[in-house]
mmCIF file of the N, C-alpha and C atoms, coordinates in Angstrom:
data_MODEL
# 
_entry.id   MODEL 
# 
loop_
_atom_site.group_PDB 
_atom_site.id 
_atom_site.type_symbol 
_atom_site.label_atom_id 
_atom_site.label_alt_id 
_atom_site.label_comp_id 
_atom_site.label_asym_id 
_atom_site.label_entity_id 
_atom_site.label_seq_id 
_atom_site.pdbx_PDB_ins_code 
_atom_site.Cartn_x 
_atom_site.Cartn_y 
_atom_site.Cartn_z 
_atom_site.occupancy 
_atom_site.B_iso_or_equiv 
_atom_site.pdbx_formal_charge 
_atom_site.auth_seq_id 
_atom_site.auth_comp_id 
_atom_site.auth_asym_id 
_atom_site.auth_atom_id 
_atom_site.pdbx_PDB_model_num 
ATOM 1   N N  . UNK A 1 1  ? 0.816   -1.191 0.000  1.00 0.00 ? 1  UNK A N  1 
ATOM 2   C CA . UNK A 1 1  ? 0.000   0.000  0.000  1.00 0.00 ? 1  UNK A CA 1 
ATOM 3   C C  . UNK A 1 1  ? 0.865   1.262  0.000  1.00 0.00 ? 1  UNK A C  1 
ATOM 4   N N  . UNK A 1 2  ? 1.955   1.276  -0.839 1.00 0.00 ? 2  UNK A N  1 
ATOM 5   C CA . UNK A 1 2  ? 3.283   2.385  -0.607 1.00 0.00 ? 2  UNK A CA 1 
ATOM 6   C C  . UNK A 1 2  ? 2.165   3.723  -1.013 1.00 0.00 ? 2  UNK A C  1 
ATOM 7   N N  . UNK A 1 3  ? 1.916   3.301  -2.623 1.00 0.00 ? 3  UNK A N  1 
ATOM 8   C CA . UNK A 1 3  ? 0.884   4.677  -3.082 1.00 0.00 ? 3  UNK A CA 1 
ATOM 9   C C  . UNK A 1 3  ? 0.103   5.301  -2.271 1.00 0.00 ? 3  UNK A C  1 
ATOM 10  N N  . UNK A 1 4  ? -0.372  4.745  -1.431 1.00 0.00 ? 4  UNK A N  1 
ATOM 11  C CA . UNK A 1 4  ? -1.400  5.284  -0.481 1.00 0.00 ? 4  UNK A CA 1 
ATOM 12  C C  . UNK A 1 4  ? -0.551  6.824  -0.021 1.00 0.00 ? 4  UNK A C  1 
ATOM 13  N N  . UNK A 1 5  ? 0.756   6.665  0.687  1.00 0.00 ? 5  UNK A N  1 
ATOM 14  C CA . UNK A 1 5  ? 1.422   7.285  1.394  1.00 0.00 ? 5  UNK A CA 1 
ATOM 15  C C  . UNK A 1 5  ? 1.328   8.759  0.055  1.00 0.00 ? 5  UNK A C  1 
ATOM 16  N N  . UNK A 1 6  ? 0.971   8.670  -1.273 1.00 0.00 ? 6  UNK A N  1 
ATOM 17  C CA . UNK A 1 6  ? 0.914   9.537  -2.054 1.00 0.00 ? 6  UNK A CA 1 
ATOM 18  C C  . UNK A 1 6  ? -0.871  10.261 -2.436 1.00 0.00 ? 6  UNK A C  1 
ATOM 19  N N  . UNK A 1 7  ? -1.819  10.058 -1.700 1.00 0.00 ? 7  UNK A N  1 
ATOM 20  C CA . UNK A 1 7  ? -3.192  10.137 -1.524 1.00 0.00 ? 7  UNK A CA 1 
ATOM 21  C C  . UNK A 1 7  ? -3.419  11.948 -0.962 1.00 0.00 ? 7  UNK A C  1 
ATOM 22  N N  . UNK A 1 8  ? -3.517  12.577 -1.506 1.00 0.00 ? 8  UNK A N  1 
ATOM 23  C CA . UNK A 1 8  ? -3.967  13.957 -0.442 1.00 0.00 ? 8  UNK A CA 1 
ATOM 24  C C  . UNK A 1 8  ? -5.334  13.792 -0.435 1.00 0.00 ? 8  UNK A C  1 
ATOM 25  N N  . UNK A 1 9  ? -5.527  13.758 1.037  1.00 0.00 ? 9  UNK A N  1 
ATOM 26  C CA . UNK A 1 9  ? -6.890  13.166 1.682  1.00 0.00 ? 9  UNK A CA 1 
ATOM 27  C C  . UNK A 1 9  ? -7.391  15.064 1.631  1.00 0.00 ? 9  UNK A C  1 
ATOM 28  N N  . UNK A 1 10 ? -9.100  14.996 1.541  1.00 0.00 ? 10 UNK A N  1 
ATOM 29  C CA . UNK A 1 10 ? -9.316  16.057 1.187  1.00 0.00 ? 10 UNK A CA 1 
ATOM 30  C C  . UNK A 1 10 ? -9.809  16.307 2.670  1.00 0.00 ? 10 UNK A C  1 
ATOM 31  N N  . UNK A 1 11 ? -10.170 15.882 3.489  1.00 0.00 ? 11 UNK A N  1 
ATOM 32  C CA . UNK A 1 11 ? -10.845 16.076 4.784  1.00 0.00 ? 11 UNK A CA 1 
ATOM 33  C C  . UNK A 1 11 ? -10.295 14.754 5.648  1.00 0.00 ? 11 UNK A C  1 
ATOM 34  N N  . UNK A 1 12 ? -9.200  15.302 7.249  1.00 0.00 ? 12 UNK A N  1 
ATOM 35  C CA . UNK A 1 12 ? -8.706  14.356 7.778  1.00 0.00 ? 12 UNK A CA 1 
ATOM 36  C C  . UNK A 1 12 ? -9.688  14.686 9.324  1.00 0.00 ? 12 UNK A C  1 
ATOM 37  N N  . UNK A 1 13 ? -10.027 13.400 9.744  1.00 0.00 ? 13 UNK A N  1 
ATOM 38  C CA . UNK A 1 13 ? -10.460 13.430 11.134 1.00 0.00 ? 13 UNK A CA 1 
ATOM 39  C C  . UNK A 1 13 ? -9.567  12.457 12.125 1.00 0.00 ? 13 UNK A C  1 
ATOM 40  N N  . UNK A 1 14 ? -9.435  12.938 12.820 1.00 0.00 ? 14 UNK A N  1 
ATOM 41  C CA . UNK A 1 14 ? -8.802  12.531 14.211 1.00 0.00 ? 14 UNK A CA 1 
ATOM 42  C C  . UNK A 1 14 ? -9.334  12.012 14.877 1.00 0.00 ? 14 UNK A C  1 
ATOM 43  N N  . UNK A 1 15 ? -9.702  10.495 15.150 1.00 0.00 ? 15 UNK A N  1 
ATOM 44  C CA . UNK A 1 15 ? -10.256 9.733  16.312 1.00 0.00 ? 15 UNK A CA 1 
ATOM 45  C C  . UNK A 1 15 ? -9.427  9.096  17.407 1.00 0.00 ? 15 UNK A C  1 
ATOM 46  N N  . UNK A 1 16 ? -8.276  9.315  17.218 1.00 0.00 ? 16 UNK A N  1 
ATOM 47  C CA . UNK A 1 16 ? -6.723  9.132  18.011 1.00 0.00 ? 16 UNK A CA 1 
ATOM 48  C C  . UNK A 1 16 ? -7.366  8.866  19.107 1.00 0.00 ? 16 UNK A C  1 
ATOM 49  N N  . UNK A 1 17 ? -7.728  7.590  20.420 1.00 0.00 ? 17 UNK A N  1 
ATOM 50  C CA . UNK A 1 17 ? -7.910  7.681  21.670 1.00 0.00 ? 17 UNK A CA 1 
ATOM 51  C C  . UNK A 1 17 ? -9.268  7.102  21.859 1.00 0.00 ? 17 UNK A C  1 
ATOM 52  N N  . UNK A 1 18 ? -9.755  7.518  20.466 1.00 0.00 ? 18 UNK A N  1 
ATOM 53  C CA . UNK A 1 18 ? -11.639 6.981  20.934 1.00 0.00 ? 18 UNK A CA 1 
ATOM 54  C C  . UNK A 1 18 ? -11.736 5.420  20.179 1.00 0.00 ? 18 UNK A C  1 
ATOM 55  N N  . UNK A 1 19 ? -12.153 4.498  21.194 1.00 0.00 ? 19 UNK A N  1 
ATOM 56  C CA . UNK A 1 19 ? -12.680 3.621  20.722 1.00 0.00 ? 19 UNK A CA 1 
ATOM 57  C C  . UNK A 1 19 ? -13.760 2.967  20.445 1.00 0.00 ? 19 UNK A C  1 
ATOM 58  N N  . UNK A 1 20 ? -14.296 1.556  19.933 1.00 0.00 ? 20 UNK A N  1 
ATOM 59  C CA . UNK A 1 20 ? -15.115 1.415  19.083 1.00 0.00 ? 20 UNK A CA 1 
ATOM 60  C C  . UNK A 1 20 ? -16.347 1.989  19.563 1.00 0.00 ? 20 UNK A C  1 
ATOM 61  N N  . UNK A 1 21 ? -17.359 2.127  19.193 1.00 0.00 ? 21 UNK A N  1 
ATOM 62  C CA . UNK A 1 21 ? -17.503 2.309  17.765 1.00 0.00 ? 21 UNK A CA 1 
ATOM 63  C C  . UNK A 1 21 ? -17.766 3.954  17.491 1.00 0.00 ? 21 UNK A C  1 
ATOM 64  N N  . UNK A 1 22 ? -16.714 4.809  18.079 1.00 0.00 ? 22 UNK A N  1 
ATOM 65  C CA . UNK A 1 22 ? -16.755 6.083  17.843 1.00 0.00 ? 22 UNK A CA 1 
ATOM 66  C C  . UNK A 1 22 ? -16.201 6.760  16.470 1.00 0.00 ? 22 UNK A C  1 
ATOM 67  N N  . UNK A 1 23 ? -14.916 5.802  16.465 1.00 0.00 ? 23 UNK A N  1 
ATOM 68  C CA . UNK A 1 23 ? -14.616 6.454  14.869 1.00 0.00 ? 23 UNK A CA 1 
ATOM 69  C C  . UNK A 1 23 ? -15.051 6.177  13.702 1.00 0.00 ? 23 UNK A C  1 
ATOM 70  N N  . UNK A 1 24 ? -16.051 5.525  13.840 1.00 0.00 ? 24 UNK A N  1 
ATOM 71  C CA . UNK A 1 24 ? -17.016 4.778  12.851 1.00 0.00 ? 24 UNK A CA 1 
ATOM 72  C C  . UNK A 1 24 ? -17.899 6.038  12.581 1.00 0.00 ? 24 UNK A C  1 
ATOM 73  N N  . UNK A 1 25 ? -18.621 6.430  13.716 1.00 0.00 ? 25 UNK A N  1 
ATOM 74  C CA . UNK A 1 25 ? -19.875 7.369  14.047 1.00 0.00 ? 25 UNK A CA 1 
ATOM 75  C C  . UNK A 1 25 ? -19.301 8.222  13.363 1.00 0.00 ? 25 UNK A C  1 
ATOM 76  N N  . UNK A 1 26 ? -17.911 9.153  13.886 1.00 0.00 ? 26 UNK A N  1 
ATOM 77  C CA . UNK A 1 26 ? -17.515 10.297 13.863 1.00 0.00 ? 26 UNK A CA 1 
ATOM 78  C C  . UNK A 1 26 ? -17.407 10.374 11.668 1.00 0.00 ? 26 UNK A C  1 
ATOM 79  N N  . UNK A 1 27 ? -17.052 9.045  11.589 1.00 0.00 ? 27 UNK A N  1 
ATOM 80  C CA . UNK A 1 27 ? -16.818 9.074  9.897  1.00 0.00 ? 27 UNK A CA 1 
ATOM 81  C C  . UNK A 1 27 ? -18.673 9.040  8.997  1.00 0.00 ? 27 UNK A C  1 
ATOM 82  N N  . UNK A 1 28 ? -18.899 8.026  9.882  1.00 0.00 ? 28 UNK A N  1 
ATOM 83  C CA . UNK A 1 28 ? -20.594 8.502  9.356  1.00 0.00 ? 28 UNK A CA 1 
ATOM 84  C C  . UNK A 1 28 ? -21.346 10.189 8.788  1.00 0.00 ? 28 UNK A C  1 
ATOM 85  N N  . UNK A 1 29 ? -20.873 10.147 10.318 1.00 0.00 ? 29 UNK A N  1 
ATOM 86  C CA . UNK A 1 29 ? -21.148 11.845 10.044 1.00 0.00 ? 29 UNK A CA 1 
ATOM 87  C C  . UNK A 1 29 ? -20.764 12.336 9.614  1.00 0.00 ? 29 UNK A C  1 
ATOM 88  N N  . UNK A 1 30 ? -19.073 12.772 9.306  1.00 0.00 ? 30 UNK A N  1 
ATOM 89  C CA . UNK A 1 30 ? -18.582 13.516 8.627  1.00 0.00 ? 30 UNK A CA 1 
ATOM 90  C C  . UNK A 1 30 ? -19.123 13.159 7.182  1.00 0.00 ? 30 UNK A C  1 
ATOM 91  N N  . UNK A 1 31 ? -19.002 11.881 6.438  1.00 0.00 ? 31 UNK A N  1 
ATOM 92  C CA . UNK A 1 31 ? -19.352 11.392 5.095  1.00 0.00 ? 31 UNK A CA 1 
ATOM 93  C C  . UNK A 1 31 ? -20.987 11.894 4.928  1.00 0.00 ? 31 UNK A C  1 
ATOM 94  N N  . UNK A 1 32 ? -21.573 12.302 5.672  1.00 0.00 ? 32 UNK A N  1 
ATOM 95  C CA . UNK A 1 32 ? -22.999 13.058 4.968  1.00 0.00 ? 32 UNK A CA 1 
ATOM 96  C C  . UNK A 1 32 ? -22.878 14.475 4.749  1.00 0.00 ? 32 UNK A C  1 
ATOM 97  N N  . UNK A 1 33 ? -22.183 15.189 5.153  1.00 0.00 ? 33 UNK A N  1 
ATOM 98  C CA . UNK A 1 33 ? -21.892 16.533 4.490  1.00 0.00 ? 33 UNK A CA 1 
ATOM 99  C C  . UNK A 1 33 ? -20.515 16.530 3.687  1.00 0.00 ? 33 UNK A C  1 
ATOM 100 N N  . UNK A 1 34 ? -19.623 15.514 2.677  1.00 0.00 ? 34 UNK A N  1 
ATOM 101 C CA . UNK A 1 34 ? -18.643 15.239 2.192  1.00 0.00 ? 34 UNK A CA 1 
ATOM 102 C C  . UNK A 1 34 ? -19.686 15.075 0.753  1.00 0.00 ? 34 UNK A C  1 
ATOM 103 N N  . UNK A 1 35 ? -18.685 15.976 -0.267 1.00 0.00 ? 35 UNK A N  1 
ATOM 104 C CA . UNK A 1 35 ? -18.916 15.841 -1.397 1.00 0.00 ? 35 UNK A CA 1 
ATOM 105 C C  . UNK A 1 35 ? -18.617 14.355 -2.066 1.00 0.00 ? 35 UNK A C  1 
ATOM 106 N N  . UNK A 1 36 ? -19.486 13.731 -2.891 1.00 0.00 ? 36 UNK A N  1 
ATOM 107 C CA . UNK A 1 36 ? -19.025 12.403 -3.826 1.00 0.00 ? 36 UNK A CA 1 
ATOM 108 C C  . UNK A 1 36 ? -17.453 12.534 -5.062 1.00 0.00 ? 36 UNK A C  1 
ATOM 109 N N  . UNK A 1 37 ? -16.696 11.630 -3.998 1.00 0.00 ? 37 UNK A N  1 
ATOM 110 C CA . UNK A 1 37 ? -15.217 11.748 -5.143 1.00 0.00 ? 37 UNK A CA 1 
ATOM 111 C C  . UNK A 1 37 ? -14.267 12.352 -3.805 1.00 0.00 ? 37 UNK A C  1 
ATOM 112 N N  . UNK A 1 38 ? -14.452 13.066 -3.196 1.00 0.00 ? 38 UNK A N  1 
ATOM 113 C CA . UNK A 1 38 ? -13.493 13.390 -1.658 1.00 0.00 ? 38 UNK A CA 1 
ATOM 114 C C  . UNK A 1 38 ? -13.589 12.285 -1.411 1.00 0.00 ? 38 UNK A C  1 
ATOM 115 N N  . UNK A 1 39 ? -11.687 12.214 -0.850 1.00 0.00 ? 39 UNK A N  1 
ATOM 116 C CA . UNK A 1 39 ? -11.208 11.702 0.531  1.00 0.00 ? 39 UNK A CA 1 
ATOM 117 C C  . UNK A 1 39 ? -11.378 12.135 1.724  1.00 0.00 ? 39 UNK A C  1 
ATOM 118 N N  . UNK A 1 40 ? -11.396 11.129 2.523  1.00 0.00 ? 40 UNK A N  1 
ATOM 119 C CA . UNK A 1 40 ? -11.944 11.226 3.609  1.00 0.00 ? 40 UNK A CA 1 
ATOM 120 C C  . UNK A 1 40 ? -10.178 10.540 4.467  1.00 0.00 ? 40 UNK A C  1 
ATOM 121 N N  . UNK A 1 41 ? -9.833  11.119 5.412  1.00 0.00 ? 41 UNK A N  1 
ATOM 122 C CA . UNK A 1 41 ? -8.449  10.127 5.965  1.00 0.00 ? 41 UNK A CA 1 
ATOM 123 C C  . UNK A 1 41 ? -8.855  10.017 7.541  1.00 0.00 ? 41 UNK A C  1 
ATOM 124 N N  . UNK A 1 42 ? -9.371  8.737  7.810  1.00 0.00 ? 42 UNK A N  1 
ATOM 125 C CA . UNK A 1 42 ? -9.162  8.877  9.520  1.00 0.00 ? 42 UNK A CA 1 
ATOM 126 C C  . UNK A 1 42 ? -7.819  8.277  10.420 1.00 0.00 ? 42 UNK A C  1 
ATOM 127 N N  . UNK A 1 43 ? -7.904  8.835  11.135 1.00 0.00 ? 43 UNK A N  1 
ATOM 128 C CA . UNK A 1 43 ? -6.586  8.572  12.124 1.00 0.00 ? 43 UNK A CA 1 
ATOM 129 C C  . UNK A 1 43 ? -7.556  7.854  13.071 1.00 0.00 ? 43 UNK A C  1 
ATOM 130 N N  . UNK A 1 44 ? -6.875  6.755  13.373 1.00 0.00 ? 44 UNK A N  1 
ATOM 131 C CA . UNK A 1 44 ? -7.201  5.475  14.655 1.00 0.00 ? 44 UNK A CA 1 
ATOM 132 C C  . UNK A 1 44 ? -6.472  4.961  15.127 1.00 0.00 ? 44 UNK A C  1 
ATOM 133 N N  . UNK A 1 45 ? -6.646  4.967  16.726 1.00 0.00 ? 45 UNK A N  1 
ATOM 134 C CA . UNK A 1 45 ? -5.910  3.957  17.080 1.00 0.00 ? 45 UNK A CA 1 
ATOM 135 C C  . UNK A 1 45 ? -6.419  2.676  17.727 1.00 0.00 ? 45 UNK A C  1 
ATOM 136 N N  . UNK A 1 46 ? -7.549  2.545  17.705 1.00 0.00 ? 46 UNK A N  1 
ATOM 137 C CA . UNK A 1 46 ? -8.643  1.325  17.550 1.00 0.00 ? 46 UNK A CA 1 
ATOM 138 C C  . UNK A 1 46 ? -8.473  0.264  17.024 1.00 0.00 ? 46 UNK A C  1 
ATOM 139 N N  . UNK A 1 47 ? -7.770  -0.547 17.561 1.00 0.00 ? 47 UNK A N  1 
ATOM 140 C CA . UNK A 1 47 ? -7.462  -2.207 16.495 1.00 0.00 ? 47 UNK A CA 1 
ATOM 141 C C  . UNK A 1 47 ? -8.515  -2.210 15.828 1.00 0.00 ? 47 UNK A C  1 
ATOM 142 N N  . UNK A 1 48 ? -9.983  -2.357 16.014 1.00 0.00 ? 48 UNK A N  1 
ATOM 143 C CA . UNK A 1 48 ? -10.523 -2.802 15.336 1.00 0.00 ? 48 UNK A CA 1 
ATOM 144 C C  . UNK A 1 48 ? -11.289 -2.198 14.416 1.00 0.00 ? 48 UNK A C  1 
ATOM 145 N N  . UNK A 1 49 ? -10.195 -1.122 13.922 1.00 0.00 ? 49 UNK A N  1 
ATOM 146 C CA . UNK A 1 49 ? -11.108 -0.464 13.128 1.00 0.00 ? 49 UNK A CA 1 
ATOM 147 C C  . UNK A 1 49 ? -10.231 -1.112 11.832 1.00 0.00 ? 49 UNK A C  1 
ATOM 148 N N  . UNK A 1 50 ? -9.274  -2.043 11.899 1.00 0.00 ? 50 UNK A N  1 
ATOM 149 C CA . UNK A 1 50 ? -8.506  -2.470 10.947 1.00 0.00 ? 50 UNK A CA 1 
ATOM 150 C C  . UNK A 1 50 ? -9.901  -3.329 10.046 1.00 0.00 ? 50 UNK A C  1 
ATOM 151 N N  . UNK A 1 51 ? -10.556 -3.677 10.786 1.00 0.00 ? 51 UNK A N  1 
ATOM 152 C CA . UNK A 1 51 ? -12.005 -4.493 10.211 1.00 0.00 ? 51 UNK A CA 1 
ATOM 153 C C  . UNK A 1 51 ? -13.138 -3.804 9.617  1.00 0.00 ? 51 UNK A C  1 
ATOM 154 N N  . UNK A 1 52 ? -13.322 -2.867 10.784 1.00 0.00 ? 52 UNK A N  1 
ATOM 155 C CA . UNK A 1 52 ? -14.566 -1.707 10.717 1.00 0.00 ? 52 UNK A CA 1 
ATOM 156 C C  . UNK A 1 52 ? -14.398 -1.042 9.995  1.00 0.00 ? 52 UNK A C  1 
ATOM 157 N N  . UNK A 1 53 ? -13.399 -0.420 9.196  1.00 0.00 ? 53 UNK A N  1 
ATOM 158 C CA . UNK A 1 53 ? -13.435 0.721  8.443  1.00 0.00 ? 53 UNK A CA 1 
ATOM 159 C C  . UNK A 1 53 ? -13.564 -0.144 6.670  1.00 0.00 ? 53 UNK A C  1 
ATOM 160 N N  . UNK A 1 54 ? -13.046 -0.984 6.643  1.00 0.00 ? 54 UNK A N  1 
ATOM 161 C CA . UNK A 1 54 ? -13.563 -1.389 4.854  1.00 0.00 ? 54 UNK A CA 1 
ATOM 162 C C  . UNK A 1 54 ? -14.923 -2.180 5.052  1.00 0.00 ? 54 UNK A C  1 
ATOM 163 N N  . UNK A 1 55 ? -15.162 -2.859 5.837  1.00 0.00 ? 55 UNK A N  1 
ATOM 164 C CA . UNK A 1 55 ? -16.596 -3.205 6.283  1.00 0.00 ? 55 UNK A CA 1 
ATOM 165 C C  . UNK A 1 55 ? -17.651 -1.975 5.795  1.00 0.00 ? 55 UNK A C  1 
ATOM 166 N N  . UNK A 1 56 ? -17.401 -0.684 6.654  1.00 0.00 ? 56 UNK A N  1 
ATOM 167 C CA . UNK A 1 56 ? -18.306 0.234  6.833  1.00 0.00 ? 56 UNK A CA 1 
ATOM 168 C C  . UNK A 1 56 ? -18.488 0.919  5.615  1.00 0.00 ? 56 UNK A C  1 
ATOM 169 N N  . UNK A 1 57 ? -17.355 1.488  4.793  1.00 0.00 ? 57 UNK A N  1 
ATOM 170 C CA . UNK A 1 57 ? -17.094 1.811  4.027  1.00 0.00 ? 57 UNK A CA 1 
ATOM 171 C C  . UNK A 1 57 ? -17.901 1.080  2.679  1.00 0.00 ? 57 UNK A C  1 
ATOM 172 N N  . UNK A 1 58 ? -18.018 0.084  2.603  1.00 0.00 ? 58 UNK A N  1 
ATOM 173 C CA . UNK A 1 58 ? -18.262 -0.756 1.483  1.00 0.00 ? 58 UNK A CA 1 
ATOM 174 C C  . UNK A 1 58 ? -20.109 -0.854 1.765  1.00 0.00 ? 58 UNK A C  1 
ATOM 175 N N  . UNK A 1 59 ? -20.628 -0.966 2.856  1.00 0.00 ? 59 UNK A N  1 
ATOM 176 C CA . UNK A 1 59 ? -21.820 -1.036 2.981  1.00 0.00 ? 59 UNK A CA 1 
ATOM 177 C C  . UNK A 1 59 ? -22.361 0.142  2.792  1.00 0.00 ? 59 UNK A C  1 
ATOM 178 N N  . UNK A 1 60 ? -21.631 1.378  3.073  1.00 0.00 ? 60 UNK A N  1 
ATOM 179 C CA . UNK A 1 60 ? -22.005 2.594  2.848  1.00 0.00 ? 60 UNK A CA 1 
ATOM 180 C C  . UNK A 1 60 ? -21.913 3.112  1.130  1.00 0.00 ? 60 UNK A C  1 
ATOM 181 N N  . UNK A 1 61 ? -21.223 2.009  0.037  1.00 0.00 ? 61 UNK A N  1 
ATOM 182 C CA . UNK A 1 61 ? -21.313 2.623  -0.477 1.00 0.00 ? 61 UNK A CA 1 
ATOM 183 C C  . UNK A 1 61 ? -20.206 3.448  -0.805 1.00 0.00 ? 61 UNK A C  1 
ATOM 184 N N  . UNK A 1 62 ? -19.491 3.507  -0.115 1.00 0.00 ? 62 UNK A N  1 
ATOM 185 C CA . UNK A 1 62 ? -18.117 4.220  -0.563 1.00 0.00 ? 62 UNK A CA 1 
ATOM 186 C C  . UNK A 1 62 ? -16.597 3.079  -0.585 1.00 0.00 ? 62 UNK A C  1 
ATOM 187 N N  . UNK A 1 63 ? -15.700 3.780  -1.113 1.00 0.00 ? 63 UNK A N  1 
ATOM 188 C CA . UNK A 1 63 ? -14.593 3.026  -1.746 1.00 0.00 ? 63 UNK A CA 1 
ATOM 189 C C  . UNK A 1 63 ? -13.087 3.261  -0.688 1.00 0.00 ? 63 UNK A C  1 
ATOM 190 N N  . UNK A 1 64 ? -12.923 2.230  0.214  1.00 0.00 ? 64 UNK A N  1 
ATOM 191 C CA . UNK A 1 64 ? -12.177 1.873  0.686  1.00 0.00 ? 64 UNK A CA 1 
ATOM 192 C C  . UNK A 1 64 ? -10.770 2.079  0.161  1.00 0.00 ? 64 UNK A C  1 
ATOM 193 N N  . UNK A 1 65 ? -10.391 2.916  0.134  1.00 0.00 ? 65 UNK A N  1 
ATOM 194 C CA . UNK A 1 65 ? -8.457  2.751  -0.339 1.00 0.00 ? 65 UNK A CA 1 
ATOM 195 C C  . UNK A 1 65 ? -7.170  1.952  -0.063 1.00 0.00 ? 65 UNK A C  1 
ATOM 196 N N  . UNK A 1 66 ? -7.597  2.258  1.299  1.00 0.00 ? 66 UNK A N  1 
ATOM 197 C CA . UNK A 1 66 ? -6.544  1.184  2.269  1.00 0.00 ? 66 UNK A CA 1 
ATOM 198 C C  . UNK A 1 66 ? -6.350  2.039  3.427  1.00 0.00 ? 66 UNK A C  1 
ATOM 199 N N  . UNK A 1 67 ? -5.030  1.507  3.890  1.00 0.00 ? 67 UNK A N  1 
ATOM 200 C CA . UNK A 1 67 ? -4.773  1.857  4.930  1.00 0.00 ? 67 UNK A CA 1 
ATOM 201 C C  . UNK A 1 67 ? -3.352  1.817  5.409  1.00 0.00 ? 67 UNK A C  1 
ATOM 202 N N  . UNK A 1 68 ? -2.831  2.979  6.452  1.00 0.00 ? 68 UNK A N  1 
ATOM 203 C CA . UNK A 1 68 ? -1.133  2.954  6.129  1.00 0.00 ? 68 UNK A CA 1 
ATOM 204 C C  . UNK A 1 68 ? -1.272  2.968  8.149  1.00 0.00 ? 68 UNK A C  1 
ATOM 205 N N  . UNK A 1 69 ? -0.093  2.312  8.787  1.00 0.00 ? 69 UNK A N  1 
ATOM 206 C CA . UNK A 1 69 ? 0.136   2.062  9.563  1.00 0.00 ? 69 UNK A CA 1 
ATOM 207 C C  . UNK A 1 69 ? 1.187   2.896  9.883  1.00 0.00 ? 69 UNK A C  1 
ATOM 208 N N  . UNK A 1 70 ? 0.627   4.132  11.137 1.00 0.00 ? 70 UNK A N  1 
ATOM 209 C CA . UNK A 1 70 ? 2.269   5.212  11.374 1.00 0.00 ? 70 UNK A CA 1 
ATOM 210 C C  . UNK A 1 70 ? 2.703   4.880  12.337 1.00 0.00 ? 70 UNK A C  1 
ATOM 211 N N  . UNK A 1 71 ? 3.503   5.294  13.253 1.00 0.00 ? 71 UNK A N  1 
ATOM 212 C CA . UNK A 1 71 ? 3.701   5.461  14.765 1.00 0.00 ? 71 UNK A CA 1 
ATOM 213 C C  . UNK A 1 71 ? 2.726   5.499  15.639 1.00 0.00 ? 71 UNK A C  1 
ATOM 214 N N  . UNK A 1 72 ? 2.463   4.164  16.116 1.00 0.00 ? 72 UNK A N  1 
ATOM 215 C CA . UNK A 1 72 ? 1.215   4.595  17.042 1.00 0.00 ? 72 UNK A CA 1 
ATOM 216 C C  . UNK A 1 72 ? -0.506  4.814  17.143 1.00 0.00 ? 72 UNK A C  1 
ATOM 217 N N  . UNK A 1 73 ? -0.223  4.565  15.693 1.00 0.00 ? 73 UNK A N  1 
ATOM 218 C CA . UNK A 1 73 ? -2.024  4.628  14.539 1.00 0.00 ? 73 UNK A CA 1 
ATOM 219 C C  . UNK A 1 73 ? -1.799  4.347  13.376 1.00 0.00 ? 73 UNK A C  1 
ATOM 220 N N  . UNK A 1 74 ? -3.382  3.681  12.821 1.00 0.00 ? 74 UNK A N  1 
ATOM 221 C CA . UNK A 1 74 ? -2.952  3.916  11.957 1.00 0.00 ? 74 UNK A CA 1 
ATOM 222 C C  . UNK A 1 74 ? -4.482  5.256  10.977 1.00 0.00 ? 74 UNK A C  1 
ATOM 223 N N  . UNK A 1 75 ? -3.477  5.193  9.869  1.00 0.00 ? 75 UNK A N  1 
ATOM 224 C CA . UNK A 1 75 ? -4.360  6.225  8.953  1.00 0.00 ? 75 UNK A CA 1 
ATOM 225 C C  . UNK A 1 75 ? -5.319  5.047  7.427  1.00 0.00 ? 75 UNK A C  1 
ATOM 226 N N  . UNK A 1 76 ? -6.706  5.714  7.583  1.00 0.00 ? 76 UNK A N  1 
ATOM 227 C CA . UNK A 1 76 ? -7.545  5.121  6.672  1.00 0.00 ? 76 UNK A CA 1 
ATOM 228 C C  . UNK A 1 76 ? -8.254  5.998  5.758  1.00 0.00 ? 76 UNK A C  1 
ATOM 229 N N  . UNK A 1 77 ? -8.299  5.228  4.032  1.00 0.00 ? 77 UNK A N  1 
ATOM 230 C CA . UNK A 1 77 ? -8.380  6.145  3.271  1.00 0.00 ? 77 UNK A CA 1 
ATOM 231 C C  . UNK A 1 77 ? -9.740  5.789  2.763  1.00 0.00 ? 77 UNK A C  1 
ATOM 232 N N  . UNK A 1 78 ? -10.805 7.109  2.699  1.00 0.00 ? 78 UNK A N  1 
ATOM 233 C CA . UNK A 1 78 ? -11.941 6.134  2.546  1.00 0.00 ? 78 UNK A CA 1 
ATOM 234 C C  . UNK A 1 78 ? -12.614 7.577  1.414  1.00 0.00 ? 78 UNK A C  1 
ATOM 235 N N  . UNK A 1 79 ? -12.927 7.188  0.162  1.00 0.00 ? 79 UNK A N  1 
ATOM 236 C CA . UNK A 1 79 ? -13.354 7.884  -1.185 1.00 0.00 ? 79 UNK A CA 1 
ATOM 237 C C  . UNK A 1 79 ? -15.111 7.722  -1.099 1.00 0.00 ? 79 UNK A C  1 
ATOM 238 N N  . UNK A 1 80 ? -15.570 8.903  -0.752 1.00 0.00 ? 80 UNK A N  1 
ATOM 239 C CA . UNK A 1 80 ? -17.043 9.138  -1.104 1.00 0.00 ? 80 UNK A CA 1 
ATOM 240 C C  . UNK A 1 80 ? -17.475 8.545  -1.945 1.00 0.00 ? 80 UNK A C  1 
ATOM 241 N N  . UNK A 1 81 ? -18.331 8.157  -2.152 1.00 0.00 ? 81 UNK A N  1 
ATOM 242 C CA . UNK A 1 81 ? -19.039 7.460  -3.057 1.00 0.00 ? 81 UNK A CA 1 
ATOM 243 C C  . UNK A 1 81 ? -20.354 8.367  -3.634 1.00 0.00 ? 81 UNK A C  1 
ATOM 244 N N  . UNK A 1 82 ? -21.120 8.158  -4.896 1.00 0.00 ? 82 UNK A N  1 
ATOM 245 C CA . UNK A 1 82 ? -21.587 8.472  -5.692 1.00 0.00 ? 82 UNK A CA 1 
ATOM 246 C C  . UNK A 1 82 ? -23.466 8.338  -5.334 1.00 0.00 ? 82 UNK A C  1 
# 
């Protein structure tokens, strides 16, 4: 997933600390006032959002990118959907 690290996410949220199922919510919401074709980048440090976020993403309808693992979190790339 190197390319990823080349993605300018158009809107980043910070869920750093909150766990499940907050950074889920917090992306819900943000993705209803997000234009179709924006990135969306969340920061987690939620193991299990390694599951939750292409899960959610895909039922919602939007397009999963991946996901890059930093120091301590990781970052998820998630493309509005249409």
């Amino acid at each position: 997933m190197d390319d990823l690290e080349n993605i300018k996410a158009d809107i980043v949220l910070d869920t750093r600390g909150l766990s499940c199922p907050m950074p889920i919510l917090k992306l819900k919401k943000e993705l209803k006032t997000t234009e179709p074709g924006k990135i969306v980048e969340v920061w987690s440090t939620d193991p299990g959002s390694k599951k939750d976020m292409p899960d959610f993403a895909k039922k919602q309808g939007n397009e999963f990118l991946g996901y890059v693992d930093e120091a301590g979190y990781t970052r998820y790339l998630i493309k509005k959907g249409g």
